[in-house]
DONU-873565 format. One record per residue: residue in three letters; x, y, z of N, C-alpha, C in turn. Coordinates in steps of 0.1 Angstrom, whole numbers, padded with zeros to 4 digits, always signed. Each point is the difference from the previous one (the first is absolute). Layout:
BEGIN
ALAXYZXYZXYZ;...
END
This chain:
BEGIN
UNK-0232+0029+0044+0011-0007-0006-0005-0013-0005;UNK+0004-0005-0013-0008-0012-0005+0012-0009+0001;UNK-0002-0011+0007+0011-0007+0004-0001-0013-0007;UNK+0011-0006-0004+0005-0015-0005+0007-0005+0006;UNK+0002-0017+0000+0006-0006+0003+0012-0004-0009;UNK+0018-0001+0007+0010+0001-0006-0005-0012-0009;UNK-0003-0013+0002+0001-0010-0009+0011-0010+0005;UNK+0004-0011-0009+0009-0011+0010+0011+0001-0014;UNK+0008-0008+0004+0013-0002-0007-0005-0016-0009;UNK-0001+0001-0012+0000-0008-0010+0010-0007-0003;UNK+0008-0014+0000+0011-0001-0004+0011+0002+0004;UNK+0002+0013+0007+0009+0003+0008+0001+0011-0006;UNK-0005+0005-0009-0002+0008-0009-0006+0018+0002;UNK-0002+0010+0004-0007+0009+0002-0001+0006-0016;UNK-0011+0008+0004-0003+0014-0011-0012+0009+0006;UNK-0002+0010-0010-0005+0013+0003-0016-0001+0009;UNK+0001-0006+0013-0012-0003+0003-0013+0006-0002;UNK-0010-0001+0003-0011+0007-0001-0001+0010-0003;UNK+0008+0000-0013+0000+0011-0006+0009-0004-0017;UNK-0009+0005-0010-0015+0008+0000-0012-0014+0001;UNK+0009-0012-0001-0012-0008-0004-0013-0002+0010;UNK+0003+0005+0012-0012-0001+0010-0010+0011+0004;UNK+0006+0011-0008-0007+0014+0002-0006-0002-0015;UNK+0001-0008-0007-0008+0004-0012-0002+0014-0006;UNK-0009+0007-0002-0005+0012-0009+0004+0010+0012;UNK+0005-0003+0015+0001+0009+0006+0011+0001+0003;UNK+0008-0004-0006+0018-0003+0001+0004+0014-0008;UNK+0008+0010+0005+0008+0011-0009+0010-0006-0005;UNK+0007+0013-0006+0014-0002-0002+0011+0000+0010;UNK+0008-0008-0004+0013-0006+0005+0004+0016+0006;UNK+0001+0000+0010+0008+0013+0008+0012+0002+0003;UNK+0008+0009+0004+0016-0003+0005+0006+0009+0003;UNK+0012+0003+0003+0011+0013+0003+0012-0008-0008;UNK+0004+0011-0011+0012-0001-0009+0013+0010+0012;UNK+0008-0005+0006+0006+0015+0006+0015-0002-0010;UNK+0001+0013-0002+0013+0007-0008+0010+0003+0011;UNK+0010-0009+0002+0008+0010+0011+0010+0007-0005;UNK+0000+0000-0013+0011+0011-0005-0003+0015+0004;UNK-0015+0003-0004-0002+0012+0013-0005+0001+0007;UNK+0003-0010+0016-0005+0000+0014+0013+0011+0003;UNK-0011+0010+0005+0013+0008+0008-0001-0003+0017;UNK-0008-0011+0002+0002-0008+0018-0006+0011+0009;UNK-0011+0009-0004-0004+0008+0009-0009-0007+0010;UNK-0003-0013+0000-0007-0006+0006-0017+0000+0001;UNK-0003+0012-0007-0013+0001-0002-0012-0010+0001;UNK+0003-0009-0011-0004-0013+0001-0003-0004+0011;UNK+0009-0003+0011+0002-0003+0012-0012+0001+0009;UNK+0000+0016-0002-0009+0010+0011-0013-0008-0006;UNK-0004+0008-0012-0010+0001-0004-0008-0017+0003;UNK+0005-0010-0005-0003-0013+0006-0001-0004+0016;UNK+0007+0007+0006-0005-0004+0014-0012+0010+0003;UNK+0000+0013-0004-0012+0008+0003-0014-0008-0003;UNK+0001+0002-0015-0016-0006-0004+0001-0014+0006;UNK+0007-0010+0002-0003-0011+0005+0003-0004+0012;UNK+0001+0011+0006-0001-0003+0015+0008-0007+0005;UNK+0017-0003-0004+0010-0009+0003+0008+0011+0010;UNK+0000-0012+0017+0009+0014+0009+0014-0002-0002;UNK+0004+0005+0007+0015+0004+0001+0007-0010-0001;UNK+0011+0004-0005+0009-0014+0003+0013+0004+0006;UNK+0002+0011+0004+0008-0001+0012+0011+0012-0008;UNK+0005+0001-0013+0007+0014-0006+0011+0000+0005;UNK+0006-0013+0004+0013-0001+0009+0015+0006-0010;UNK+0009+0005+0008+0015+0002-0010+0004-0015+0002;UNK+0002-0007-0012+0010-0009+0003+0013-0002-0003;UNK+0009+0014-0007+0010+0000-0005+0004-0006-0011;UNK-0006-0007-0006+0002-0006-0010-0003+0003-0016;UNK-0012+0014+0009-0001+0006-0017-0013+0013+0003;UNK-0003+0007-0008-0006+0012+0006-0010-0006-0005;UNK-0007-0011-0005-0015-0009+0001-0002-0005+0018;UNK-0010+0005+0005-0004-0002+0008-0011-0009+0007;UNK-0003-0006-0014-0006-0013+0002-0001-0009-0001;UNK+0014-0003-0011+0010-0013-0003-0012-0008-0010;UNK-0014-0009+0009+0000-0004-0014-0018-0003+0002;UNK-0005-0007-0012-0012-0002+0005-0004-0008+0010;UNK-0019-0003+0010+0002-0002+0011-0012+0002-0001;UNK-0010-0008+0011-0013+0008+0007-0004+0012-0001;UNK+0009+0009+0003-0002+0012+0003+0007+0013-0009;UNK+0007-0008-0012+0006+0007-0008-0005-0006-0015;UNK-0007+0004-0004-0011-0007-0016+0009+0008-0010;UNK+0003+0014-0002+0010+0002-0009+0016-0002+0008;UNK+0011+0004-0006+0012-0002+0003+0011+0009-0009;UNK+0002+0008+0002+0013+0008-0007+0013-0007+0000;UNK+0004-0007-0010+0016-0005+0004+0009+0011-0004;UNK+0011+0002+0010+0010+0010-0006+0015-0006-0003;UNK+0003-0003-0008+0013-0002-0007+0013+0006-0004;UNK+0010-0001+0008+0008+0011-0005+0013-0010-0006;UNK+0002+0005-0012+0013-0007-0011+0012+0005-0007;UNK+0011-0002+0005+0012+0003-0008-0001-0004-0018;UNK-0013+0008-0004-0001-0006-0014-0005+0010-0008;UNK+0001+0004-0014-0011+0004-0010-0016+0006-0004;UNK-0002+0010-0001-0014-0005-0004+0000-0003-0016;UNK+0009+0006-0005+0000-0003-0017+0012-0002-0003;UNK+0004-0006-0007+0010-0008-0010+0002+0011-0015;UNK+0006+0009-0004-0004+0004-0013+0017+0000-0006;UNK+0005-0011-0005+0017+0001-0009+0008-0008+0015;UNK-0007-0002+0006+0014-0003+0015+0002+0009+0007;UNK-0009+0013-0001+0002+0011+0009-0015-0003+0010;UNK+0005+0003+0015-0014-0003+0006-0007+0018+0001;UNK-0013-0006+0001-0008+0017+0000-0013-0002+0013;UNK+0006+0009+0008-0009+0001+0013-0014+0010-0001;UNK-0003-0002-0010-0016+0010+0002-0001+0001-0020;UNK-0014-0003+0002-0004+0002-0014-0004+0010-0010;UNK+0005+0014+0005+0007+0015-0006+0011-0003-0007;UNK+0006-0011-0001+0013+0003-0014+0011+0005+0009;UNK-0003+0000+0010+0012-0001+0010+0014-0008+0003;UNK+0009+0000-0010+0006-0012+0008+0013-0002+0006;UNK+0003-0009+0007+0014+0002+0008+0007-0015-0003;UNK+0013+0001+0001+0008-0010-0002+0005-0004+0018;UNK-0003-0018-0006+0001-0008+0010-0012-0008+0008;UNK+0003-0008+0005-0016-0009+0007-0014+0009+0000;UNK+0008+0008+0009-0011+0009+0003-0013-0006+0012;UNK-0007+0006+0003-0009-0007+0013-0013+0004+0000;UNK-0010-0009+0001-0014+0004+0000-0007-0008+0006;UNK-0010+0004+0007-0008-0006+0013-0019-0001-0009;UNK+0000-0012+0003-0012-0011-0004-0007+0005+0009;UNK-0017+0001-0006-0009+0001+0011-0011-0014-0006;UNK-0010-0006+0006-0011-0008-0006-0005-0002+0008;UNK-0018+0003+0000-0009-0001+0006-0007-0014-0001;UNK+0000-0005+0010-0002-0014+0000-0010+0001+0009;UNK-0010-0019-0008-0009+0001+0003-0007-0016-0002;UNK-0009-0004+0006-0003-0014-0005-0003-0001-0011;UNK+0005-0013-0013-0002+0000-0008-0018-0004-0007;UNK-0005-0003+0006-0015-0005-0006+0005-0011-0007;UNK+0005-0010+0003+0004-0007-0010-0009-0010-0006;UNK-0004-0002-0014-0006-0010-0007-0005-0010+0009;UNK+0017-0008+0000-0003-0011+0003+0004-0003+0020;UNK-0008+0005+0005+0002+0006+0016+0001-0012+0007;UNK+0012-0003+0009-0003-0013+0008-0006+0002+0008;UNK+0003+0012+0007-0007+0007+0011-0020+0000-0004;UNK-0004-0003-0007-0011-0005-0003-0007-0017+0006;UNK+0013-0006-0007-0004-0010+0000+0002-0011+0014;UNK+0006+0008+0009+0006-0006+0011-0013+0002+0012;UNK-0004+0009-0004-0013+0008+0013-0011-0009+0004;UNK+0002-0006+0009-0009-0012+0004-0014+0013+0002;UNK-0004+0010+0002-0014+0006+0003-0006+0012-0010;UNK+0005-0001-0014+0000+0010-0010-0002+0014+0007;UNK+0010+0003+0006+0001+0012+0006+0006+0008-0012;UNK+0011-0007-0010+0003+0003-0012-0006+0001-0009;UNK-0004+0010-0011-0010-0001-0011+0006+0007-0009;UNK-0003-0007-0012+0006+0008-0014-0016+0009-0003;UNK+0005+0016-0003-0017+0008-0001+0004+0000-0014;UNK-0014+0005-0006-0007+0002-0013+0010+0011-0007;UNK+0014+0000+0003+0008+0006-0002+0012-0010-0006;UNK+0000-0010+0006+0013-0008+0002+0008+0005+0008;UNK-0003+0009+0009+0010+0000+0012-0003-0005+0013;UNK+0013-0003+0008-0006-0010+0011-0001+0008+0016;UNK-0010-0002+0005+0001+0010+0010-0007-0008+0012;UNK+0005-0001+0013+0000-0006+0014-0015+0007+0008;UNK-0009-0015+0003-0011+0010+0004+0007-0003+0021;UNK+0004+0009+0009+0001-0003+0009-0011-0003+0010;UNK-0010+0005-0002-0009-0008+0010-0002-0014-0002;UNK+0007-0007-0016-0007-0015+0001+0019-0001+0002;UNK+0008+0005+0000+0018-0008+0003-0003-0002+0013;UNK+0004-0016-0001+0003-0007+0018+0013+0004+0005;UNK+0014+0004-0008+0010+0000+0007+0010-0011-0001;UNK-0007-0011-0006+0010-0014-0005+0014+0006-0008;UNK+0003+0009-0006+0012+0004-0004+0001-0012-0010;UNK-0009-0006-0011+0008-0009-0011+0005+0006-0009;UNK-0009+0016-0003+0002+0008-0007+0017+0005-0006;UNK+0004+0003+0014+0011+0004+0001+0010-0005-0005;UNK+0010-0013+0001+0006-0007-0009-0005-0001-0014;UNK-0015-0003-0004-0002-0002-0013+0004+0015-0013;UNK+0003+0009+0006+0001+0010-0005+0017+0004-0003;UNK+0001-0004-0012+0016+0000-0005+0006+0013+0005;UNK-0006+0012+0001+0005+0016+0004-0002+0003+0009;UNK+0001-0008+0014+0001+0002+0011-0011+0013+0003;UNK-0013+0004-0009-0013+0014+0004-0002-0005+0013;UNK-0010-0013+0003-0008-0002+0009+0011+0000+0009;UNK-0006+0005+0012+0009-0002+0013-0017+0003+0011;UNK-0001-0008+0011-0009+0002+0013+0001+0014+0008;UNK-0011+0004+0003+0001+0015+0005+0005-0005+0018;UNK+0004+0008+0004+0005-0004+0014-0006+0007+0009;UNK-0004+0014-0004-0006+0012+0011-0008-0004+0005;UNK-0004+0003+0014-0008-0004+0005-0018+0007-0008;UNK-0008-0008+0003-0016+0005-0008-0007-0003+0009;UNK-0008+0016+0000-0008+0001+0017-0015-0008-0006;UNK+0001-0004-0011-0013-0014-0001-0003-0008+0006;UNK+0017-0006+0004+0001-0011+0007+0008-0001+0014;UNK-0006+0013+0004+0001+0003+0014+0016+0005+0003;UNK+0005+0006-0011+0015-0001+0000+0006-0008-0003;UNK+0002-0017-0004+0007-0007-0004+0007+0006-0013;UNK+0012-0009-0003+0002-0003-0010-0009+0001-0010;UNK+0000+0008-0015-0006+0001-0008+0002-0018-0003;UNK+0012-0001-0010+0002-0010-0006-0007-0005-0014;UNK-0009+0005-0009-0007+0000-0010+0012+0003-0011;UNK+0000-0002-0014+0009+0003-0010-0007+0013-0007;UNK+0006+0008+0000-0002+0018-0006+0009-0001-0012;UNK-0003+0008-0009+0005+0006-0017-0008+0007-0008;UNK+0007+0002-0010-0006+0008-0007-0009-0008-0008;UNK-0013+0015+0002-0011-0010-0013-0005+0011-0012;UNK+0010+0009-0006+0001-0003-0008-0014+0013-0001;UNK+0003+0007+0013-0015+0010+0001-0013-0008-0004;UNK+0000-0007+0003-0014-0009-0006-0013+0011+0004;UNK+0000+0002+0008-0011+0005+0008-0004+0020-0013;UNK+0017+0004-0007-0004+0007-0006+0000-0003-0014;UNK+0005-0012-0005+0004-0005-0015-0017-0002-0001;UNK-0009-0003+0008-0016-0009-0001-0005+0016-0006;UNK+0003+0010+0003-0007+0012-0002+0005+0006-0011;UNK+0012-0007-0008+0006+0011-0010+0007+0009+0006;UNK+0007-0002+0008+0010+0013+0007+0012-0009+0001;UNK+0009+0008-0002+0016+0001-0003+0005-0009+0017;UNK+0010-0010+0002+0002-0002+0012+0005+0011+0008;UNK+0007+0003+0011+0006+0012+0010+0012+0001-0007;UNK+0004-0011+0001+0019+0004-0003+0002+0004-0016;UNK-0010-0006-0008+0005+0006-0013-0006+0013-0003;UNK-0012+0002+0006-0004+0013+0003+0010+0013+0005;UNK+0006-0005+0011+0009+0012+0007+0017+0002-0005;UNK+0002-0014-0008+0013+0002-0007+0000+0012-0011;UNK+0013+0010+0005+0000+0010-0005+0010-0001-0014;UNK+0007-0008-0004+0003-0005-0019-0001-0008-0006;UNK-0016-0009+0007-0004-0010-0011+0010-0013+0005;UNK+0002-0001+0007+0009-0014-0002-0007-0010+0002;UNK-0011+0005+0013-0009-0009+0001-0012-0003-0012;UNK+0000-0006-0013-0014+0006-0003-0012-0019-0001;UNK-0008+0009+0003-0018-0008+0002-0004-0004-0015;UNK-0005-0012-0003-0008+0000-0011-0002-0017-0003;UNK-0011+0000-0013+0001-0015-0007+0016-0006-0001;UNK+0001-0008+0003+0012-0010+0004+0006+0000-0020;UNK-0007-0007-0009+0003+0001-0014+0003+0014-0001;UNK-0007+0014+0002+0008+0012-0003+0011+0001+0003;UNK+0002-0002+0017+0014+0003+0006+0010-0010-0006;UNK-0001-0011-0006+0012-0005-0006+0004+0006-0010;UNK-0010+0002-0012+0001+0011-0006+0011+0011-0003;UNK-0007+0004+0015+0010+0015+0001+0011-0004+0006;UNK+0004-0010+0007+0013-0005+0005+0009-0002-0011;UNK-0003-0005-0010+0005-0006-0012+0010+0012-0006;UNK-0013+0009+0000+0005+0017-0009+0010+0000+0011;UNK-0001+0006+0014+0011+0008+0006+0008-0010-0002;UNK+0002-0011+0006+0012-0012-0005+0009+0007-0010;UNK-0005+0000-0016+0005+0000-0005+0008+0017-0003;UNK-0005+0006+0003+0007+0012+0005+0006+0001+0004;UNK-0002-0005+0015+0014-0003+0009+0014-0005-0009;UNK-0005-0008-0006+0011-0009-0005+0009+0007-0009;UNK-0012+0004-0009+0010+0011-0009+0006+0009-0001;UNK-0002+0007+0018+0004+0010+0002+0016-0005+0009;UNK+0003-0014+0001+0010-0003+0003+0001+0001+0017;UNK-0011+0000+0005-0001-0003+0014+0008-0015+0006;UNK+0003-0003+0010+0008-0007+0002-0010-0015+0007;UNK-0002-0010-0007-0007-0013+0009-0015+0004+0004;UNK-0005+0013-0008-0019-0002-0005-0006-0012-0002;UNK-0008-0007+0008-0006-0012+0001-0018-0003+0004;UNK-0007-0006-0009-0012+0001+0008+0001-0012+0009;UNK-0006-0005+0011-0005-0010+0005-0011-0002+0006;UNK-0004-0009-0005-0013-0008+0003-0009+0004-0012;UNK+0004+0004-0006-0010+0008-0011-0005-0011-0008;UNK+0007-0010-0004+0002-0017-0009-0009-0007+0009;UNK-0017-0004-0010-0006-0003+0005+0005-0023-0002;UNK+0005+0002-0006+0005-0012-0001+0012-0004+0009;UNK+0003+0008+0009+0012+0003+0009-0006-0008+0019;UNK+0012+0004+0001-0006-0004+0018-0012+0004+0004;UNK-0007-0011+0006-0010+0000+0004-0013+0007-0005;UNK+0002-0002-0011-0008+0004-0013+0002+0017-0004;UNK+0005+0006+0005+0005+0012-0002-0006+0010+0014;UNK+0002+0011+0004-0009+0006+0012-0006+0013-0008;UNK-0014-0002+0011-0011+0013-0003+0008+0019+0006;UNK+0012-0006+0003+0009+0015+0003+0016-0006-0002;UNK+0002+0011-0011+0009-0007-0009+0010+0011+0003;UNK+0018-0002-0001+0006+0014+0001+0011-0002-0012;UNK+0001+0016-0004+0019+0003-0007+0009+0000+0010;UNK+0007-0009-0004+0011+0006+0009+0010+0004-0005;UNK+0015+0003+0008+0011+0009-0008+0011-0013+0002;UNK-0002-0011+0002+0008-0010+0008-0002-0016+0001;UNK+0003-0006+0003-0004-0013+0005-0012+0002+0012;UNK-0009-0010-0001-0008+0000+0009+0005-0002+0014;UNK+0013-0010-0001+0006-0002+0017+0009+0014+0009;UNK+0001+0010-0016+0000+0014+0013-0010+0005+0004;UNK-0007-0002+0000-0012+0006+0006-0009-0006+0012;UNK+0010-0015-0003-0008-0012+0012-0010-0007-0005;UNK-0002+0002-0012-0007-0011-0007+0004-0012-0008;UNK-0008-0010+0003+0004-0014-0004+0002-0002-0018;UNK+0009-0003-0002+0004-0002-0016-0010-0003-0011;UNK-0005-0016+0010-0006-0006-0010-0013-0009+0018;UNK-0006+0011-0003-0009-0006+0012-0009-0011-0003;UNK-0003-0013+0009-0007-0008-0004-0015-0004+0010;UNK-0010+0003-0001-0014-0009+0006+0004-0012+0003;UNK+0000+0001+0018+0004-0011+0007-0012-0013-0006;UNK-0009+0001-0001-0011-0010-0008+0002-0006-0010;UNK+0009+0007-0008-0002-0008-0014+0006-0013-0001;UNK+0008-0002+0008-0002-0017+0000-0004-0008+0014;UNK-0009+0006+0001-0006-0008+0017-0007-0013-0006;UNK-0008-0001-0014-0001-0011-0004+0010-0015-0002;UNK+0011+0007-0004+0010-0005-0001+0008-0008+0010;UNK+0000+0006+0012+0004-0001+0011-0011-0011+0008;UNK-0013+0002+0000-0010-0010+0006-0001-0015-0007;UNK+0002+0002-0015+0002-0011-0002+0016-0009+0001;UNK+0007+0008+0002+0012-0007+0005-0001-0006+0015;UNK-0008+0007+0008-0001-0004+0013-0011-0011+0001;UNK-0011-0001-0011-0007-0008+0001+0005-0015-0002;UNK+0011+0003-0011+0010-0010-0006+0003-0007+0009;UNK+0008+0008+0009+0010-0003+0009-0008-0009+0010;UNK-0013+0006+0007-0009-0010+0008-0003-0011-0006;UNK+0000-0003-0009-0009-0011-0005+0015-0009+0000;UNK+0011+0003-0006+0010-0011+0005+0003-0002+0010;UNK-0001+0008+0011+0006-0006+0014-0015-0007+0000;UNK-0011+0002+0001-0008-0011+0004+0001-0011-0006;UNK+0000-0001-0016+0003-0015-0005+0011-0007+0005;UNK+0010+0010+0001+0009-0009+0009+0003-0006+0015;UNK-0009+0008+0001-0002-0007+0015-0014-0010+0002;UNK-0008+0006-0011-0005-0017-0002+0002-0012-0004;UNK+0013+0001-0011+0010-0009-0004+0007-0006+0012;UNK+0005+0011+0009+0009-0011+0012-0012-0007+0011;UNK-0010+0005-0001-0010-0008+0010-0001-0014-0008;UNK-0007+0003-0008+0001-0013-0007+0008-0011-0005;UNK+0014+0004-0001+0010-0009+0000+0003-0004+0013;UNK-0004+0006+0008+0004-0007+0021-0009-0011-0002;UNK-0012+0000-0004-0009-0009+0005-0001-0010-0009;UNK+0010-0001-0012-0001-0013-0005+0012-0007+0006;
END
């Protein structure tokens, strides 16, 4: 594994670290997952297939009543994530008549259809979760994806806040490494690194059985996001949306980009997500501000005592 360092925060500023400009002639193409949830049919495949090849254990498969997703959400131990959604709503709009399946089927009235989206860390551009890692445990690869090396993560957890989509979370299970303790290291998805380096397809887009997941150069998959978008649209589907796909967008846009059928906050994702860093410049020099007047001022009242 050829390893880089994340790099520091400029300004307060981030961008696409060590990458390409530090891999030079050995830097690839921009990588990513476009996922289509218009046809996730939630079989969870994804799921499996990512904890298999990457060796992510259990997370426990608990009922919680609250929805036939059984793993609620991403996590240490959960790198992909099936959201299931269920809505007193439309899937298409065609005259004011709602149409529940895309056979030309249609029925009069709301009608009801259940959301699925496979969620997953975004890779994002401009990653805070980069920039916060006091022991470059974080690295942007010759991909532009960012991926966690754990034997160099201490466990500081800065990561975790810095990360607008709540991915990072600390593994808890005990790890017979360290004699049974607490793991405590930050776990996610990378994005199959170990199989992207060889030219092989990652697990989950691999085992997705209608393409929702699909693998490829980051510029193609917008591409082809663009096309289905516009399909969707025409076809009168109801609230077809890409997100993240706008590299001029939050946080410079993410290297796993989705359709969705909705607003991003049904799904549990953040509107308009923002890189806790990008104004940490901003913020130091306000604090720097701030020190430098209480001291003049308190060398001001010293000095007026003693005249």
């Amino acid at each position: 594994m050829k390893l880089i360092a994340s790099g520091t925060v400029n300004g307060g500023a981030s961008k696409p670290l060590s990458w390409p400009e530090a891999y030079g002639e050995d830097a690839g193409p921009r990588l990513g997952f476009f996922t289509d949830t218009s046809v996730c049919i939630g079989c969870k495949a994804c799921e499996v297939a990512c904890k298999e090849w990457n060796l992510v254990p259990e997370d426990g498969l608990d009922w919680t009543g609250d929805s036939l997703d059984n793993s609620q959400e991403l996590s240490a131990e959960t790198w992909r994530h099936v959201a299931f959604v269920e809505q007193q709503a439309p899937l298409r709009l065609e005259d004011g008549t709602a149409t529940l399946s895309a056979d030309g089927g249609a029925v009069e009235g709301e009608g009801f259809r259940w959301l699925m989206e496979s969620d997953v860390c975004k890779h994002c551009t401009h990653a805070g979760c980069l920039d916060v890692c006091p022991t470059g445990a974080l690295f942007r690869t010759e991909f532009g994806t960012v991926v966690v090396q754990e034997d160099v993560c201490n466990g500081c957890g800065y990561c975790v806040p810095a990360c607008p989509f709540g991915v990072l979370t600390k593994r808890h299970l005990p790890d017979p490494a360290r004699g049974g303790k607490e793991d405590g290291r930050v776990w996610k998805c990378t994005l199959c690194y170990d199989r992207t380096r060889d030219g092989i397809e990652p697990a989950c887009a691999k085992a997705c059985p209608t393409d929702s997941i699909q693998f490829g150069p980051l510029d193609e998959l917008r591409e082809r996001a663009d096309a289905r978008l516009e399909k969707l649209q025409g076809e009168g589907w109801n609230g077809a949306q890409l997100y993240g796909r706008d590299p001029g967008g939050p946080v410079g846009g993410f290297g796993a980009f989705f359709l969705l059928l909705d607003k991003p906050e049904t799904y549990g994702l953040p509107p308009d997500p923002v890189d806790p860093t990008t104004h940490l410049g901003e913020c130091w020099r306000a604090a720097l501000a701030a020190g430098a007047t209480i001291v003049a001022g308190v060398a001001l009242a010293f000095l007026g005592g003693r005249s």
